[in-house]
C-alpha positions as CSV (number, residue, x, y, z in Angstrom):
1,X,38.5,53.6,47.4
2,X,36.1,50.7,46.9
3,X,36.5,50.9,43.5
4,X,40.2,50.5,43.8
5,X,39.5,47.6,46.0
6,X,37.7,46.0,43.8
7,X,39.8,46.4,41.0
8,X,42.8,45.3,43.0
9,X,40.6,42.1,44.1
10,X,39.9,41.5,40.3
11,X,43.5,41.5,39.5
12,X,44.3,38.9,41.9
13,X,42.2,37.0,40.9
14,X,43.6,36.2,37.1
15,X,47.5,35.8,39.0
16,X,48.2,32.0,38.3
17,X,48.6,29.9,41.7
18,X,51.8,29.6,43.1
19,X,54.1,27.0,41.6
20,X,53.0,23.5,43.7
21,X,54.3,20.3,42.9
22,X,52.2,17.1,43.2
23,X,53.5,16.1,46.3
24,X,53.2,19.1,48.2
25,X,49.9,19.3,46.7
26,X,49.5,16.0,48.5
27,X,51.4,16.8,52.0
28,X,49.5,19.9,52.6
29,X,45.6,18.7,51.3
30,X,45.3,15.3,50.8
31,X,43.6,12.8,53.6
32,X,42.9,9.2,53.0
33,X,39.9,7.7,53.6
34,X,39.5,4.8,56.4
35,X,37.4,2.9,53.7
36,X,40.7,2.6,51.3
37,X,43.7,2.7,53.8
38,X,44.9,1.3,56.7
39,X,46.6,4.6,57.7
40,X,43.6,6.8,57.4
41,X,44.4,10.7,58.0
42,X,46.5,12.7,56.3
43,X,48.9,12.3,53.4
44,X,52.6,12.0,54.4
45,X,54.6,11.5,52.1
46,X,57.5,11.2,54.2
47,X,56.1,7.8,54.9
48,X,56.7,6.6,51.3
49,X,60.0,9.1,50.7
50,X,61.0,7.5,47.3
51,X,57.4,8.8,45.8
52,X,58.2,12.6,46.0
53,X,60.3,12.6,42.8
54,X,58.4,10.6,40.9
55,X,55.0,12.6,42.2
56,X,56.9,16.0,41.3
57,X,58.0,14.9,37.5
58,X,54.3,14.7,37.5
59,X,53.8,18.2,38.2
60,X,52.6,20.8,35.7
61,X,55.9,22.6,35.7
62,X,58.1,19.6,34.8
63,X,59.6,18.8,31.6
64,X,58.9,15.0,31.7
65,X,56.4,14.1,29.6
66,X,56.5,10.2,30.1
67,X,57.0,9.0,33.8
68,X,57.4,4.9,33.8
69,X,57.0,3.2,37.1
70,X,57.8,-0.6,37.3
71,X,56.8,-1.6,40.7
72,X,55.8,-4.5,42.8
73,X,52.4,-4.5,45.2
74,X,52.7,-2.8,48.9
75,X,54.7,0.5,47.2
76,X,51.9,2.8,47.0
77,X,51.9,3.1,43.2
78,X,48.2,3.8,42.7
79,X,48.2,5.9,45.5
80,X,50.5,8.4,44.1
81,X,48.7,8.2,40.6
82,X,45.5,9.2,43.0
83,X,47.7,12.2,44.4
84,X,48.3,13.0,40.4
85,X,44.4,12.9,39.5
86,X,43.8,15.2,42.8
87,X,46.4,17.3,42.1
88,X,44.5,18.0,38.6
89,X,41.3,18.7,39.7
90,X,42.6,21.2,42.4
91,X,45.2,23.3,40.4
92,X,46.1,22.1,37.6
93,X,42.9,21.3,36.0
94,X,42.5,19.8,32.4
95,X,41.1,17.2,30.7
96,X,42.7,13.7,32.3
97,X,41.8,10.0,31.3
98,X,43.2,7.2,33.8
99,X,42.5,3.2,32.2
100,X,42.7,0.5,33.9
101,X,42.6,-3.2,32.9
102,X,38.8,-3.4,32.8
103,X,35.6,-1.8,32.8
104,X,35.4,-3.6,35.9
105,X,38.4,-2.9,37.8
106,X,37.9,0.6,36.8
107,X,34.0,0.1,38.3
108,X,36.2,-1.2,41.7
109,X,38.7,1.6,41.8
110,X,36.4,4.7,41.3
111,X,34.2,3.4,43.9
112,X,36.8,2.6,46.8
113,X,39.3,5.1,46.1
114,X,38.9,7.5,44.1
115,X,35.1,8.5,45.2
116,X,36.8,8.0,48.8
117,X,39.3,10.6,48.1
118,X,37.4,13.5,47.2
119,X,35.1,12.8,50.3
120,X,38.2,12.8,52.5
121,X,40.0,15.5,51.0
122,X,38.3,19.3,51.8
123,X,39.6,20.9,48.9
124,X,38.6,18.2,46.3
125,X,35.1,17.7,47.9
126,X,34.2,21.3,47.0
127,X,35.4,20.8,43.6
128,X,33.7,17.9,42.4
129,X,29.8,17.7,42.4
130,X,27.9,15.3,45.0
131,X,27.7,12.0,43.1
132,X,23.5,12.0,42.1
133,X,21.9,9.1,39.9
134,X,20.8,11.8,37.1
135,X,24.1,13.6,37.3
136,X,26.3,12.8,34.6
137,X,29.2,15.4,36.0
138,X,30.0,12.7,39.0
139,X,29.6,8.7,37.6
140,X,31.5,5.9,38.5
141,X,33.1,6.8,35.0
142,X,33.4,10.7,35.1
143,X,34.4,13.1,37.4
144,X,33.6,16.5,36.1
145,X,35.6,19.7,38.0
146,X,36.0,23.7,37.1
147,X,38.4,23.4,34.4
148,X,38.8,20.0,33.6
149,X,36.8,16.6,33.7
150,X,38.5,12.8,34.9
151,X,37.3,9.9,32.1
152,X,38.2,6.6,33.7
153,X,38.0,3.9,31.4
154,X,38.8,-0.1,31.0
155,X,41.6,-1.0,28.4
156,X,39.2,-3.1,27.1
157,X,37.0,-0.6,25.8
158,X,37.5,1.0,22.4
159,X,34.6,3.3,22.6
160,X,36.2,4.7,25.8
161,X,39.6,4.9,24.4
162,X,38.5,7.0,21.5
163,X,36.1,9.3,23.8
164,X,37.8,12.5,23.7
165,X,41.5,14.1,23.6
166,X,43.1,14.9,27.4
167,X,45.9,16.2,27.9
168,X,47.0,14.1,31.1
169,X,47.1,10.0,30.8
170,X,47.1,7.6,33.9
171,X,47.8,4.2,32.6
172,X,47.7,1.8,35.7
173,X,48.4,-1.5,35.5
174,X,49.2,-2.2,32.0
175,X,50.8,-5.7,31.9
176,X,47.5,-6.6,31.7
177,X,46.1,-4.7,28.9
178,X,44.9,-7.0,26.1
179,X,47.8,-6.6,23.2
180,X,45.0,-6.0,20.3
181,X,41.9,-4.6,21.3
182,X,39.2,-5.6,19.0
183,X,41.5,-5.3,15.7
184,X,42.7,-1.7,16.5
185,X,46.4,-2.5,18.0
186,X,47.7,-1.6,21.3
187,X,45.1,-0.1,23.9
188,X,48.3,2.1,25.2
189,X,48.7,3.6,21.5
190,X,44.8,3.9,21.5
191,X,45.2,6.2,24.9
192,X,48.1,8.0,23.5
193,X,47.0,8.9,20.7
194,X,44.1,11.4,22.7
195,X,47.1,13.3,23.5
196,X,48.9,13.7,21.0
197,X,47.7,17.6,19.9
198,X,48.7,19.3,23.9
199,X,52.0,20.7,24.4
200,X,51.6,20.3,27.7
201,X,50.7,16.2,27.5
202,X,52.1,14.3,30.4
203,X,51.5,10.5,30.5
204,X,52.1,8.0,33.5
205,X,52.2,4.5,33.1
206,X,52.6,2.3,36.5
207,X,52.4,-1.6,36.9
208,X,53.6,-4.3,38.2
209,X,55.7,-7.0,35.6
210,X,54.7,-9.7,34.1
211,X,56.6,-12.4,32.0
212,X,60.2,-11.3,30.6
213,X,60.2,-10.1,27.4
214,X,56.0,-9.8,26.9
215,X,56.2,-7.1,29.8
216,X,54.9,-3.9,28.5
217,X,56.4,-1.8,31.8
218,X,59.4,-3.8,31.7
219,X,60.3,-2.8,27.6
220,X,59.4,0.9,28.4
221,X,61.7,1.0,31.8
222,X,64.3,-0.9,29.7
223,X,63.8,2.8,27.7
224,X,64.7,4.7,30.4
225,X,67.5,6.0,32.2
226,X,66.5,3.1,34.9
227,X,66.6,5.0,38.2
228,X,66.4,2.7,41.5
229,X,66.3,3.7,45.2
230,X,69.5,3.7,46.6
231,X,69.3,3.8,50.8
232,X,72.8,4.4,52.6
233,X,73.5,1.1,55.3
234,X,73.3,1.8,59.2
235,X,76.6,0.5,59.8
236,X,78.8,1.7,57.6
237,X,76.7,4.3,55.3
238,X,77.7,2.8,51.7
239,X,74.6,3.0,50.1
240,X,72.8,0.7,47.7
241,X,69.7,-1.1,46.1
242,X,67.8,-3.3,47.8
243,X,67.8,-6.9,46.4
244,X,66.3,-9.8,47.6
245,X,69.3,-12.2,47.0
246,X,71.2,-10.2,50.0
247,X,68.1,-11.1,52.9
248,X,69.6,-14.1,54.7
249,X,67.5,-16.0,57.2
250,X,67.5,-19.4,59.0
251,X,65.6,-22.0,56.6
252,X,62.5,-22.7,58.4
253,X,62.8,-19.2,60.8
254,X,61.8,-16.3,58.6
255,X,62.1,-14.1,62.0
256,X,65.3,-13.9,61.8
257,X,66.0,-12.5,58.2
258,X,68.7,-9.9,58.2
259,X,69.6,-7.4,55.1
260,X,73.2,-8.9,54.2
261,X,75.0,-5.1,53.1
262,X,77.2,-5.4,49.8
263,X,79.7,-3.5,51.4
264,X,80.4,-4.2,54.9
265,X,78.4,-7.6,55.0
266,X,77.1,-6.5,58.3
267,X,73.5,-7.9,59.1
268,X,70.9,-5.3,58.5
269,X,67.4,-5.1,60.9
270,X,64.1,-4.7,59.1
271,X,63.9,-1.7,62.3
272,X,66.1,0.2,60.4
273,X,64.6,0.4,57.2
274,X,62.6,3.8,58.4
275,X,65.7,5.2,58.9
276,X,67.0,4.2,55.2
277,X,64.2,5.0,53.4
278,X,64.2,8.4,54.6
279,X,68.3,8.9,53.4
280,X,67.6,7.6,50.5
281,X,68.2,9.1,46.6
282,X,67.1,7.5,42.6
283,X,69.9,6.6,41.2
284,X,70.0,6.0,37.5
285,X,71.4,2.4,36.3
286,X,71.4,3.5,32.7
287,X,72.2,7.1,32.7
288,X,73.8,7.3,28.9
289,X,69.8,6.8,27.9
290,X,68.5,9.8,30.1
291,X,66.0,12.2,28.2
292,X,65.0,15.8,28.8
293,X,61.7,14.4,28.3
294,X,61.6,10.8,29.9
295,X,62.3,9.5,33.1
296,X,61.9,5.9,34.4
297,X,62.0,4.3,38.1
298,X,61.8,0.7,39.4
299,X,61.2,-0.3,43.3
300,X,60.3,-3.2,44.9
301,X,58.4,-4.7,47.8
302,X,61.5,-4.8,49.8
303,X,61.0,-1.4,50.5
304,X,57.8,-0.7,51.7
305,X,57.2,0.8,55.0
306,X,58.0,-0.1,58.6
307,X,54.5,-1.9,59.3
308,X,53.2,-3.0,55.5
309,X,55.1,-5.4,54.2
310,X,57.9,-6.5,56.4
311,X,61.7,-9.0,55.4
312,X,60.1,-11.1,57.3
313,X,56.9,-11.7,55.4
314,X,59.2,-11.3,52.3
315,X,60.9,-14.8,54.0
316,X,58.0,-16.0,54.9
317,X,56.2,-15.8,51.1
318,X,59.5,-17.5,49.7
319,X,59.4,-20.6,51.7
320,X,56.0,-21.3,50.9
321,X,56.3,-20.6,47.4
322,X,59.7,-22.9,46.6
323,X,59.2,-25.2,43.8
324,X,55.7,-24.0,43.0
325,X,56.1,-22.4,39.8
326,X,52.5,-20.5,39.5
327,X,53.0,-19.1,43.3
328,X,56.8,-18.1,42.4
329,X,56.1,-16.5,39.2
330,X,53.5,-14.5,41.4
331,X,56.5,-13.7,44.3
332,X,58.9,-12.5,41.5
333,X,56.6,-10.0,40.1
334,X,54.3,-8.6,43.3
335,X,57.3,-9.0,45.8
336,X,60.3,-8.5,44.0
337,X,59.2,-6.4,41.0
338,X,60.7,-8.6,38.3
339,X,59.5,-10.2,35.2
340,X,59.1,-13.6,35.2
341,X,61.3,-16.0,33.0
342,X,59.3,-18.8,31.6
343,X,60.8,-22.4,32.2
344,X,60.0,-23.3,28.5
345,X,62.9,-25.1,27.5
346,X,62.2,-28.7,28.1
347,X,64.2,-31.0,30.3
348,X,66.5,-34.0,28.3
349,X,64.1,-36.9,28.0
350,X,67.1,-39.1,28.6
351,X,67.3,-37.8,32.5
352,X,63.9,-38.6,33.5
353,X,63.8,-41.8,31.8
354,X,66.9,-43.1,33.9
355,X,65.6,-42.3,36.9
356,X,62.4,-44.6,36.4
357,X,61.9,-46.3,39.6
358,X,60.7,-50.3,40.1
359,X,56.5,-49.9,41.3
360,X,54.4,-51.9,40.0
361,X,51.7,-50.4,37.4
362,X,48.0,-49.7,38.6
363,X,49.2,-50.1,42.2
364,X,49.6,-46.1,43.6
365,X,51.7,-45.8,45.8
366,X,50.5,-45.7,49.9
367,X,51.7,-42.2,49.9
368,X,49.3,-41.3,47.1
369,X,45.9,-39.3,48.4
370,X,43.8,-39.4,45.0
371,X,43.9,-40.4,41.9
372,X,43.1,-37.9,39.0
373,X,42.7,-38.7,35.2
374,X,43.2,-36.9,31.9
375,X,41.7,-37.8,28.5
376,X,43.1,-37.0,24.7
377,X,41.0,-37.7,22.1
378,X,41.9,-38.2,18.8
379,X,40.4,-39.6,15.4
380,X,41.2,-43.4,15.9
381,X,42.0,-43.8,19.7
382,X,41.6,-42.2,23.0
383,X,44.9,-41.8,25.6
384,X,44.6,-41.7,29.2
385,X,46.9,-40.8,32.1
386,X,45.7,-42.0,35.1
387,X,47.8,-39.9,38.4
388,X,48.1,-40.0,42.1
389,X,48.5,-36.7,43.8
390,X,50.1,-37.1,47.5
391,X,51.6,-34.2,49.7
392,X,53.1,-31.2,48.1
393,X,52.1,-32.1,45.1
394,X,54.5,-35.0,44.7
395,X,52.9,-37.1,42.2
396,X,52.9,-41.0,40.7
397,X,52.0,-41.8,36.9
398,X,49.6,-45.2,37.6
399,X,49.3,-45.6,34.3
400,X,49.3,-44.3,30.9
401,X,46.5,-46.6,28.1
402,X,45.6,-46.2,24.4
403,X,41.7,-47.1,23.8
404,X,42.0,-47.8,20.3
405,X,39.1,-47.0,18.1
406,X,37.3,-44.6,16.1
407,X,36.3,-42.0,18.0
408,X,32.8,-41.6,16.4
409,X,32.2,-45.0,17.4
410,X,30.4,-45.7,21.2
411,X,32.0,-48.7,21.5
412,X,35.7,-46.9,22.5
413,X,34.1,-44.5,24.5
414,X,32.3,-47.0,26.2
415,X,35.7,-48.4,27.7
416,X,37.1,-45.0,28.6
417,X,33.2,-45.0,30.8
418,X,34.5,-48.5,32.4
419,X,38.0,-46.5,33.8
420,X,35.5,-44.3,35.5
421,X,33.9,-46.6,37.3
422,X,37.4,-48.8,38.2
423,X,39.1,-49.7,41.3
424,X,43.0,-49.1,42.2
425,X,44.4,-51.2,45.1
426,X,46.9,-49.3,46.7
427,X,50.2,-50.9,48.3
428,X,49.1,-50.8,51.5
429,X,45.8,-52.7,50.4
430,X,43.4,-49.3,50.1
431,X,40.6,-49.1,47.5
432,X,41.1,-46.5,45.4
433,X,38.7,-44.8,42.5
434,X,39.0,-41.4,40.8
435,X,38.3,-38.7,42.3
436,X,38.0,-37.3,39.2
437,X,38.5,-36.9,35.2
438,X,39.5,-34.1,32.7
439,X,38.6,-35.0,29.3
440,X,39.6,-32.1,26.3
441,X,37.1,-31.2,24.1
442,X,39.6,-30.0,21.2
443,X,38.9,-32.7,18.4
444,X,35.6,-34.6,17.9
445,X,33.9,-31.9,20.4
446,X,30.2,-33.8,20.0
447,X,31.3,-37.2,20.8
448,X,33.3,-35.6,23.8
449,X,30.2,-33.4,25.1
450,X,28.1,-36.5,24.6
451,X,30.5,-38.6,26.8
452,X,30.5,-36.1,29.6
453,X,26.9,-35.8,29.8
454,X,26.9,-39.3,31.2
455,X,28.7,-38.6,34.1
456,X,28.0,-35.6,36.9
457,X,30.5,-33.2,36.8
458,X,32.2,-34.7,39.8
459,X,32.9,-37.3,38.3
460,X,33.8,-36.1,34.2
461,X,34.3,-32.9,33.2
462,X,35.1,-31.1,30.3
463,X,38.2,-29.2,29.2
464,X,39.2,-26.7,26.4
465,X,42.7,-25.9,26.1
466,X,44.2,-21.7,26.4
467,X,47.7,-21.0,25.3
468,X,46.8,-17.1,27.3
469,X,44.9,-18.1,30.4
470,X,47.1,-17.3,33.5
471,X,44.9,-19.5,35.4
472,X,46.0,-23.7,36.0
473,X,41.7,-23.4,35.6
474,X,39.1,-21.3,35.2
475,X,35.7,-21.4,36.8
476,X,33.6,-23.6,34.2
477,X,31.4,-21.3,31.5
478,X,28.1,-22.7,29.6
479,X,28.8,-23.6,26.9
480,X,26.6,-24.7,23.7
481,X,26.6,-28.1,22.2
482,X,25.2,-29.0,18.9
483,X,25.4,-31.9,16.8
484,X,25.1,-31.8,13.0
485,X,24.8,-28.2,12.8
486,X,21.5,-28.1,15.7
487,X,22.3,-27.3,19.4
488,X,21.2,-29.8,21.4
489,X,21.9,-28.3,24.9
490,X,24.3,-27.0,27.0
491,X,26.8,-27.5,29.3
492,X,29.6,-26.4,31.7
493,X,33.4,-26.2,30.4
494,X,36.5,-25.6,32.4
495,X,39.2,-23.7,30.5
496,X,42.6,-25.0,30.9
497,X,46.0,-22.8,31.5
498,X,48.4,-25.3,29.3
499,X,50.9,-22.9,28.8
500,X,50.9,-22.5,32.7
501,X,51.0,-26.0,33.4
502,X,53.6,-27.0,31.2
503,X,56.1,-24.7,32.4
504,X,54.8,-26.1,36.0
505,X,55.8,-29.4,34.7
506,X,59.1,-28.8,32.9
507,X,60.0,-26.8,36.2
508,X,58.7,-30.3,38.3
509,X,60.8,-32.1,36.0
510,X,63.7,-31.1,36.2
511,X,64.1,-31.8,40.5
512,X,66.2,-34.5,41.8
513,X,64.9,-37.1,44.2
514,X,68.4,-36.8,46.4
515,X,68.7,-37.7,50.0
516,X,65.5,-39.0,52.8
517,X,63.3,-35.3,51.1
518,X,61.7,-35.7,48.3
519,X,61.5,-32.2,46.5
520,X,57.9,-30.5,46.0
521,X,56.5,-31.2,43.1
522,X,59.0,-34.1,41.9
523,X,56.8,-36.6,40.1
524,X,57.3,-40.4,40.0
525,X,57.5,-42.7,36.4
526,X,57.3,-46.3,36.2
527,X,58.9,-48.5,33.8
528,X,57.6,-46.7,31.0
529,X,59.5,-46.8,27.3
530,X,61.7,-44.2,26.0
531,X,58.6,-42.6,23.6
532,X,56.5,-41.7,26.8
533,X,59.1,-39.7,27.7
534,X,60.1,-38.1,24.8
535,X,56.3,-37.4,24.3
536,X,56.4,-35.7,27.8
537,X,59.0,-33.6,27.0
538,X,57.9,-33.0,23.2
539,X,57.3,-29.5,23.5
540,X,59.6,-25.9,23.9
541,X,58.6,-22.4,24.7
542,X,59.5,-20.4,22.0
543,X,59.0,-16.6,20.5
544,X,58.4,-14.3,17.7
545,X,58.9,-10.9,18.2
546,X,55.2,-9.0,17.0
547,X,54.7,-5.0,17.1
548,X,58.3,-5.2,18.9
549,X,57.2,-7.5,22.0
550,X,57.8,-11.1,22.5
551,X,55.2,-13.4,21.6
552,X,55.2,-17.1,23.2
553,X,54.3,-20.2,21.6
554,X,54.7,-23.6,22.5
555,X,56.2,-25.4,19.7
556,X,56.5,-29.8,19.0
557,X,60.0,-30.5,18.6
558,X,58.5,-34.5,18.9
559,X,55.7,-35.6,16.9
560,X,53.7,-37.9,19.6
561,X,53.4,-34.9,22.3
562,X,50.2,-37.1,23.8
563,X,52.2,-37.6,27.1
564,X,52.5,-34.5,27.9
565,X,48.8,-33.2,27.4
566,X,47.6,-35.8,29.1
567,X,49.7,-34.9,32.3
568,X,48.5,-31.6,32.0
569,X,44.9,-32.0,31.8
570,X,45.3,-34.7,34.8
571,X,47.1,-31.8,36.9
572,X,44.2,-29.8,35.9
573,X,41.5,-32.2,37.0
574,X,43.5,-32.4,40.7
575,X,43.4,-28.1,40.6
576,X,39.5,-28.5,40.2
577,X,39.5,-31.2,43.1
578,X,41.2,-29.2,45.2
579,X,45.4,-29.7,45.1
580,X,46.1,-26.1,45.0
581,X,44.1,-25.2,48.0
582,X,44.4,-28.2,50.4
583,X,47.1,-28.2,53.4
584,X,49.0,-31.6,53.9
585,X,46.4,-32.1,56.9
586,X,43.7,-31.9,54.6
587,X,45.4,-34.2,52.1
588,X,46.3,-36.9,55.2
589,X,42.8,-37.0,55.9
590,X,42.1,-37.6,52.5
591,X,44.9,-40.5,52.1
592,X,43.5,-42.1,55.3
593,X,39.7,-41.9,53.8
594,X,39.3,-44.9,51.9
595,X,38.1,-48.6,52.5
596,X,40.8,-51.2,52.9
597,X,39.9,-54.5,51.6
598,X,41.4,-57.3,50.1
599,X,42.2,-57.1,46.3
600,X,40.4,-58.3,44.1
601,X,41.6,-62.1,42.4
602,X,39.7,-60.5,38.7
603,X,42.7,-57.8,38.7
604,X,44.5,-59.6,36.0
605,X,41.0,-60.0,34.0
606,X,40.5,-56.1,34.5
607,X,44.0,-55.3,33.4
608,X,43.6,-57.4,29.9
609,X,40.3,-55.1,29.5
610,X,41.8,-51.9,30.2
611,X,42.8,-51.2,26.7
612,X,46.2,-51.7,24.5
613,X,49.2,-50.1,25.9
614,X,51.8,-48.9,23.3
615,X,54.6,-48.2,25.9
């Protein structure tokens, strides 16, 4: 009898676990940890309802082999990616690799999520061994578990792309994989290719968008069959997407935003959206490209939970983020899910120069709250803008001078030193001086380095150009400087966003000054001929498609494009003083700081010494 027992015990034993998808995998064992939500406790899925299909094409027994998931932030995407990974190391363990932008952010997300997991979840804590320092079944970069083992890896990595084959892939965040890594092509390709020889290979890619047409999740959802979350209306149950051109609110009173329906145009509460969410279905837009063996799904912020994210705080991000291109590039793709059209196509010349207003150069205007300059160099002259920043970013071109002179020369830098050093008197009798200048380093580099070196950096600094930063500035790197072949020193450079800032300035460009409001952003021109203005405008945004993605470039369609950089580097010089962080009370303060005197009676000396003007 104990025999039979036994035998009976041993056959039980080898009978495969009941069929379990990922989310009720999830529902039944998973907790969250207080140390990486702010609804500690256990999984409900019932919380985030349109997760369940997309968590149970993720499941062992489903066909799908690539699940796409274009998302905005407050949706729970990781999250559900974390219910996969646990999912895998309880029943359906195999070998799994999950990258993640960088070795760093992978560093980050092992230690206050997935580590947090397994501690919180019984069934995962038994599974995977107590993290030791000599253990290397449990790293910040392995998790080994009965039948399986979790590689987690930076898309910046080679090495740790090519570490092993797995049969399950979690790409997160993958808009902001580099597009080459190290010569090898596409980190995704790199990942892919480890699974490539299981039958059974499932791969989930999940991110947020980026720009149109460089978006990697937005060209594989465009690949799809395009399913959205359709949610039926309170009032007269016709059901549809949620988009954020139907919230209505009162400008200036985001409390009272209200979800305009499509069919009944009845005024929808944000109280409701519970109710929604829980009747909701996927709906595919593009169903003539559905695939036995590919499924895609897009969602945005609109419809996170009752008590994350809220229409009002949806309102509330929008009307601070108006005419700010940086912050509404941001909104569109973290809010709304979207990609991000860039505003490359440069405004007519013509249209800014007629609207040229009567102030008087090197006087700023009283509104202006300080004065910021930036500095081209080239081989026989040096050109400087010099701009004053007042509230919202509203701006004033002072003036615009050519140093001529050779550039290897002292004698031209040694007038750029004496701008530096000058004094504006403002309308309203202030004495103004820069707060500070942004000189590139791009051509003659040395005699640029050397000039800086005069000045403390809150005074001069240093620039270099990046058509790929998505920064307006970086925080300033160390940088080497040598002169005839022998380095000399070192110092610190700021790295300059242009391709951000000019699509910031085409964007500021194009406002109207109409009515008592002046827009945000809208910037002010004097009296300045027709080629400053074409030169401002001398540049369009333009692509060529590479490895089947859209590649942008910014391309001269005017020879003398001097205007331009020079507002951009001054626009970068204010970022480093502190425009994109002060509030108007900061900037009033600022405004009201200076010493009023009388001006000077050597201004018209000064302004013969300031350099030859070619406009």
């Amino acid at each position: 009898m104990a025999d039979r027992s036994l035998a009976i015990g041993f056959y039980d034993s080898l009978k495969p676990d009941p069929i379990m998808t990922v989310s009720e995998w999830a529902n039944k064992y998973r907790y969250l940890s207080p140390t990486s939500s702010a609804e500690p406790g256990k999984w409900r899925t019932s919380r985030v309802p349109y997760t369940a299909f997309i968590m149970d094409c993720l499941s062992s027994h489903s066909e799908y082999q690539d699940i796409i998931f274009k998302k905005s932030a407050q949706i729970a995407g990781t999250e559900l990616g974390n219910n996969w990974i646990g999912y895998t190391m309880d029943v359906d363990p195999a070998p799994m690799l999950m990258v993640m932008p960088t070795d760093e952010t992978v560093k980050r997300n092992s230690k206050i999520r997935i580590a947090p997991m397994i501690d919180a979840t019984p069934r995962l804590r038994e599974k995977v061994s107590a993290a030791k320092s000599r253990d290397s079944d449990n790293s910040i970069f392995s998790k080994a578990f009965p039948g399986g083992v979790l590689i987690m890896t930076g898309a910046n990595s080679a090495a740790g792309l090519r570490s092993m084959p797995v049969e399950k892939l979690f790409l997160d965040e993958v808009d902001a994989y580099k597009e080459d890594l190290d010569g090898e092509g596409s980190p995704i390709e790199l990942a892919k290719a480890r699974s490539r020889t299981f039958a059974r290979r499932k791969t989930f890619m999940c991110s947020t968008p980026t720009t149109e047409g460089a978006s990697v999740i937005d060209k594989e959802f465009q690949e799809t069959d395009q399913n959205h979350w359709h949610v039926p209306c309170p009032h007269c149950a016709g059901t549809q997407d949620l988009v954020f051109e139907q919230l209505r609110w009162e400008e200036g009173k985001p409390e009272t935003v209200v979800y305009v329906c499509i069919h009944c145009e009845e005024g929808i509460k944000d109280t409701y959206k519970t109710e929604m969410l829980n009747s909701g279905s996927w709906l595919a837009h593009a169903p003539e490209k559905a695939s036995r063996k590919r499924i895609g799904f897009a969602i945005n912020s609109l419809y996170s939970p009752l008590g994350w994210f809220s229409w009002e705080d949806v309102a509330t991000q929008y009307e601070a983020i108006r005419n700010d291109v940086n912050k509404e590039k941001t909104f569109k793709n973290t809010v709304l899910g979207l990609c991000y059209r860039e505003r490359g196509e440069a405004p007519a010349w013509q249209n800014i120069y007629n609207r040229r207003e009567e102030y008087r150069i090197n006087t700023p205007s009283k509104e202006v709250a300080f004065l910021t300059a930036g500095v081209d160099v080239q081989k026989d002259r040096l050109e400087v803008e010099i701009v004053g920043w007042g509230k919202d970013k509203i701006s004033w071109s002072i003036d615009h001078r050519v140093l001529l002179g050779e550039t290897n020369d002292k004698e031209v830098w040694d007038r750029l030193a004496a701008i530096v050093n000058e004094t504006w008197i403002r309308e309203d009798g202030v004495e103004m001086k820069l707060k500070l200048m942004a000189v590139d380093t791009g051509y003659n580099t040395a005699e640029a380095y050397t000039f800086c070196r005069r000045f403390n950096f809150t005074q001069v600094i240093p620039i270099k150009g990046s058509d790929t930063l998505g920064l307006i500035v970086s925080a300033p790197r160390s940088m080497d400087v040598s002169r005839s072949g022998k380095k000399i020193g070192t110092m610190k450079v700021w790295t300059v966003g242009v391709s951000v800032l000019k699509s910031e300035l085409y964007g500021w460009l194009r406002l109207d000054n109409i009515g008592d409001k002046t827009p945000a952003g809208y910037c002010h021109f004097p009296q300045y001929a027709e080629e400053y203005f074409r030169g401002i405008t001398a540049e369009q945004l333009e692509y060529k498609i590479i490895r089947g993605f859209r590649k942008y470039q910014w391309v001269k369609k005017y020879e003398r494009n001097e205007p331009l950089d020079l507002r951009i580097y001054a626009r970068a010089a204010a970022s480093v003083v502190g425009l994109d962080r002060f509030t108007d009370d900061q900037l009033e303060k600022m405004r009201n700081s200076y010493f009023i005197g009388e001006k000077p009676k050597t201004q018209g000396k000064k302004k013969r010494e300031r350099g030859d003007s070619i406009w």
